[in-house]
C-alpha positions as CSV (number, residue, x, y, z in Angstrom):
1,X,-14.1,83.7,18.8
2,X,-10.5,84.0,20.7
3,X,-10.7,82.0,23.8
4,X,-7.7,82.4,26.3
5,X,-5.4,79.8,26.5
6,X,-5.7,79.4,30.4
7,X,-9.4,78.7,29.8
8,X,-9.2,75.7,27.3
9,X,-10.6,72.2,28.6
10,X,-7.7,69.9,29.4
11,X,-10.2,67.1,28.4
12,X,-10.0,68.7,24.8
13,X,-6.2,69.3,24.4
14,X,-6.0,66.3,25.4
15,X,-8.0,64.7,22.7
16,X,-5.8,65.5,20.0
17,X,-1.9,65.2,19.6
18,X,-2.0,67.9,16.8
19,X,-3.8,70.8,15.2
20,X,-3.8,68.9,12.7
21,X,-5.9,66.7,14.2
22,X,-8.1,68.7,15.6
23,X,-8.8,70.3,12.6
24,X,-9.7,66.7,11.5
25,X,-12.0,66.3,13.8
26,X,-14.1,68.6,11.8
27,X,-14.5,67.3,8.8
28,X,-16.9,65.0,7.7
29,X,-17.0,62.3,4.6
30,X,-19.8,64.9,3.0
31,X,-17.0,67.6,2.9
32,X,-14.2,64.7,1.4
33,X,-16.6,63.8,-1.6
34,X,-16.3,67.3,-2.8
35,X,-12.6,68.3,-1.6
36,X,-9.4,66.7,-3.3
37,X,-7.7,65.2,-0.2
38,X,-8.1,65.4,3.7
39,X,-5.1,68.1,4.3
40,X,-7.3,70.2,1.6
41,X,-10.4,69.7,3.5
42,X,-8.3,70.9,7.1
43,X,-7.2,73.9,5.4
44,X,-10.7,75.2,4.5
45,X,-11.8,73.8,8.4
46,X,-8.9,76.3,9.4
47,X,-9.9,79.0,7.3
48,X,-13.2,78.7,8.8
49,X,-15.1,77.4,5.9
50,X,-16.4,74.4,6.9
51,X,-17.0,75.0,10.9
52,X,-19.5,77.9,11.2
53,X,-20.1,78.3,14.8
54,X,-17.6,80.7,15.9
55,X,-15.7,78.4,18.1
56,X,-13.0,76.8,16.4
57,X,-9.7,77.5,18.0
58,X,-6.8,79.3,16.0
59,X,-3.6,77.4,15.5
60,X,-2.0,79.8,18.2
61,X,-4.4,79.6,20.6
62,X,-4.1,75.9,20.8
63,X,-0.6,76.2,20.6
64,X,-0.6,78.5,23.4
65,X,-3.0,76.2,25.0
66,X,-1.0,72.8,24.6
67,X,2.0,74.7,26.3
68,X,0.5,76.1,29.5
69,X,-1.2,72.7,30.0
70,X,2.4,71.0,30.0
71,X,3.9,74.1,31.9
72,X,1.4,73.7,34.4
73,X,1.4,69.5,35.0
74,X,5.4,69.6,35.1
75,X,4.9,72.2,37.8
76,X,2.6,70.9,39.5
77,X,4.5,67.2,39.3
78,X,7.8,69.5,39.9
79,X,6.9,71.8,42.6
80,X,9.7,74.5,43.1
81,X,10.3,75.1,46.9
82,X,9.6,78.3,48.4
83,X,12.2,80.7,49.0
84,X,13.3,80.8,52.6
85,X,11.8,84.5,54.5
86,X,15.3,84.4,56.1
87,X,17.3,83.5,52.8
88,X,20.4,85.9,52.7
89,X,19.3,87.9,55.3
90,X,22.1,89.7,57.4
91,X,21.0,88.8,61.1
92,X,24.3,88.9,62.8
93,X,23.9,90.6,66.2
94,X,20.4,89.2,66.7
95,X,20.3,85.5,68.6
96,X,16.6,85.1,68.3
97,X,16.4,85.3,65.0
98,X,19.4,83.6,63.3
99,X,17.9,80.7,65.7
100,X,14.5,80.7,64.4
101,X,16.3,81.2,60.5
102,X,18.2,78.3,61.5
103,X,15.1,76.2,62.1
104,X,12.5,77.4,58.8
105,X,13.8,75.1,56.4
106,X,13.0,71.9,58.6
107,X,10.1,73.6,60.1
108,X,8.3,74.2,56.5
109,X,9.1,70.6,55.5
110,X,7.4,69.9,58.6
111,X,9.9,67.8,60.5
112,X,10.2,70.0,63.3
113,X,7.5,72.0,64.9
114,X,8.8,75.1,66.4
115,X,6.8,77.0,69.5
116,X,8.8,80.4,70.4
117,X,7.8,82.0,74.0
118,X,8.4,85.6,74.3
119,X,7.7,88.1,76.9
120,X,8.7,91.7,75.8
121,X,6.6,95.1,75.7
122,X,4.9,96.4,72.8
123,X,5.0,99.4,70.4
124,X,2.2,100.8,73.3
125,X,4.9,100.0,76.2
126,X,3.0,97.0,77.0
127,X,3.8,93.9,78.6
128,X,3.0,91.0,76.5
129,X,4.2,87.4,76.6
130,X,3.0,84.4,74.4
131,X,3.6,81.1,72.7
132,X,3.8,81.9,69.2
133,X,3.9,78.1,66.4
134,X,6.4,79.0,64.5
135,X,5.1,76.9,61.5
136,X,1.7,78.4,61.8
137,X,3.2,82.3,61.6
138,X,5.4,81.5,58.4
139,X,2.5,80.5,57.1
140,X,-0.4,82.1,57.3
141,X,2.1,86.2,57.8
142,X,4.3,85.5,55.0
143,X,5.0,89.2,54.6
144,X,5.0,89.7,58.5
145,X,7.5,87.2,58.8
146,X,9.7,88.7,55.7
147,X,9.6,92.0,57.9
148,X,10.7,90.4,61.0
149,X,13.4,88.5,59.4
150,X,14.3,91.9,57.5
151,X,14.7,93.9,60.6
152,X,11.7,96.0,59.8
153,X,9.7,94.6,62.3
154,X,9.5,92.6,65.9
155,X,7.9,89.2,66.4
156,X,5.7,89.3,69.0
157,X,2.9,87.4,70.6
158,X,-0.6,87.9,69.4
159,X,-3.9,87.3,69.8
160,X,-4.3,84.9,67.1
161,X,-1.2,82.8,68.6
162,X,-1.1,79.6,70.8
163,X,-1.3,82.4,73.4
164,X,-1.0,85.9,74.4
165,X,-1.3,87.8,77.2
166,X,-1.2,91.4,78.3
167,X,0.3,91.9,81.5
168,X,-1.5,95.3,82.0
169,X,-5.1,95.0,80.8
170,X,-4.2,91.0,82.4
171,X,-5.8,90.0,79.3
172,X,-5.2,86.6,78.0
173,X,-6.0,85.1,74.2
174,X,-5.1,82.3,72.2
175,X,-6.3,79.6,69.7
176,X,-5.1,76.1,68.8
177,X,-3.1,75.9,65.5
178,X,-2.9,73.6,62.3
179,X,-0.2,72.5,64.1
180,X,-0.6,72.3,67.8
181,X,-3.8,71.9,70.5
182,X,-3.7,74.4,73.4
183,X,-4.0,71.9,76.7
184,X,-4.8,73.3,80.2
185,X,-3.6,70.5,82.5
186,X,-4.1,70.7,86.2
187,X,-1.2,69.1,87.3
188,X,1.3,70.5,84.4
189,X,-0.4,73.8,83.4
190,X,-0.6,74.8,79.9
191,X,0.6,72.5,77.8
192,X,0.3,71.8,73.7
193,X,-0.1,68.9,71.9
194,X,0.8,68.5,68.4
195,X,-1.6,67.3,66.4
196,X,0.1,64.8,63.9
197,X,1.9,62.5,66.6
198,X,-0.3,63.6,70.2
199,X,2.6,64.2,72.2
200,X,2.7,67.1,74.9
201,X,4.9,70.0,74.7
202,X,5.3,71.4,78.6
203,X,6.5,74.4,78.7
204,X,6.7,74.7,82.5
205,X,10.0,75.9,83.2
206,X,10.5,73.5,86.2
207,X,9.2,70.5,84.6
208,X,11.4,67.6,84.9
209,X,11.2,67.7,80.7
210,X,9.6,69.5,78.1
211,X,8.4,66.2,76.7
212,X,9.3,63.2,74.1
213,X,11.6,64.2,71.5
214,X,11.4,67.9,72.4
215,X,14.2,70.2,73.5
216,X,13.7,73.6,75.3
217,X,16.3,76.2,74.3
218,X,16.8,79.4,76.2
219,X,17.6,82.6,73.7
220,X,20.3,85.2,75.4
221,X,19.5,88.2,73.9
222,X,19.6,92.0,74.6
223,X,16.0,92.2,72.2
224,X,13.6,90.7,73.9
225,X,13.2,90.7,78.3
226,X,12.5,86.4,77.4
227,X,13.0,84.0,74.8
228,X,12.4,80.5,74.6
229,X,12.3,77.9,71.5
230,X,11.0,74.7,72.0
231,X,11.4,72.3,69.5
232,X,9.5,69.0,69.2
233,X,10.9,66.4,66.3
234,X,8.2,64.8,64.1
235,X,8.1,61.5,62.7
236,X,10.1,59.2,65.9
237,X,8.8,56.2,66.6
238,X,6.8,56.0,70.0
């Protein structure tokens, strides 16, 4: 019976250095008394002779085998990195986004979380603004993202980010991220808090500061009626 290569135990490869030895495996001292010499008695294991059950693997299936099981533990040890959504990308003419491409390396290796405030009007002629985590959208909209930073598409707020609201149905959504924890504070309004160090973003604009080890960065740009990034460092010391 063939079995596919990606379906062999590891525990079994494993076992045996060789096919040889494998195939050694099989044999018993009742088979030796009657065969002239152990590589004798692996040929007739191979050959089927001597293993009856219809699961002995074929040299090139556990050749095959033995290969992916090392392709896939020096990729797993060796992880390639992602290509970059904005790799190569010609974005010349657009602010916003040669600032966000600007930050996607460090914000995938996670020492930067990124939270971009727009307000602009949708495909409907809508007014929407929002909080969007940057980390969070490249994510879990990989091919959103690749559109966006393609020019065949606009990033804009949505229901499933930090926050959204509609201005004309006065609507207002939004969820917590892997990254940050939506915070409604009565003295400093909405706030986030990022989850790996607990340190508040405030995104007021006429807060004294955005908070520790974060910068807020106004976008000038004809694409959007707002744009804001905020960027909080991860890792300082408190």
């Amino acid at each position: 019976m063939s079995v596919a290569s990606s379906e062999l135990d590891p525990a079994l490869l494993d076992r045996f250095d060789s096919y040889e030895a494998y195939l050694q495996s099989f044999v018993t001292e009742a088979d030796l008394r009657y065969l002239p010499d152990a590589e004798t008695a692996r040929r007739v294991v191979e050959l089927g002779y001597l293993h009856g059950d219809g699961e002995l693997l074929r040299r090139e299936e556990w050749e095959a085998g033995k290969a992916a099981l090392a392709a896939r533990r020096e990729a797993e040890a060796n992880p390639r990195p992602k290509a970059l959504l904005s790799a190569g990308r010609d974005l010349s003419g657009h602010p916003l986004l040669r600032a966000l491409a600007e930050r996607e390396l460090p914000v995938r290796r996670g020492s930067l979380a990124t939270i971009v405030f727009l307000r602009d009007r949708s495909a409907k002629g809508q007014e929407v603004s929002g909080y969007i985590d940057l980390g969070q959208r490249l994510a879990a909209d990989e091919a959103g993202m690749a559109a966006v930073f393609a020019l065949q598409a606009r990033l804009l707020p949505q229901p499933t980010d930090l926050s959204c609201f509609n201005w004309a149905t006065n609507r207002l959504t939004g969820c917590g991220s892997a990254n940050f924890e939506v915070i409604t504070d009565p003295d400093i309004g909405l706030a986030f808090k990022n989850r790996r160090n607990r340190k508040l973003i405030v995104v007021d604009p006429e807060a004294a500061s955005p908070g520790d080890y974060t910068t807020r960065t106004e976008v000038a740009t004809d694409e959007y009626e707002q744009a804001v990034i905020f960027d909080h460092v991860i890792g300082r010391r408190t």
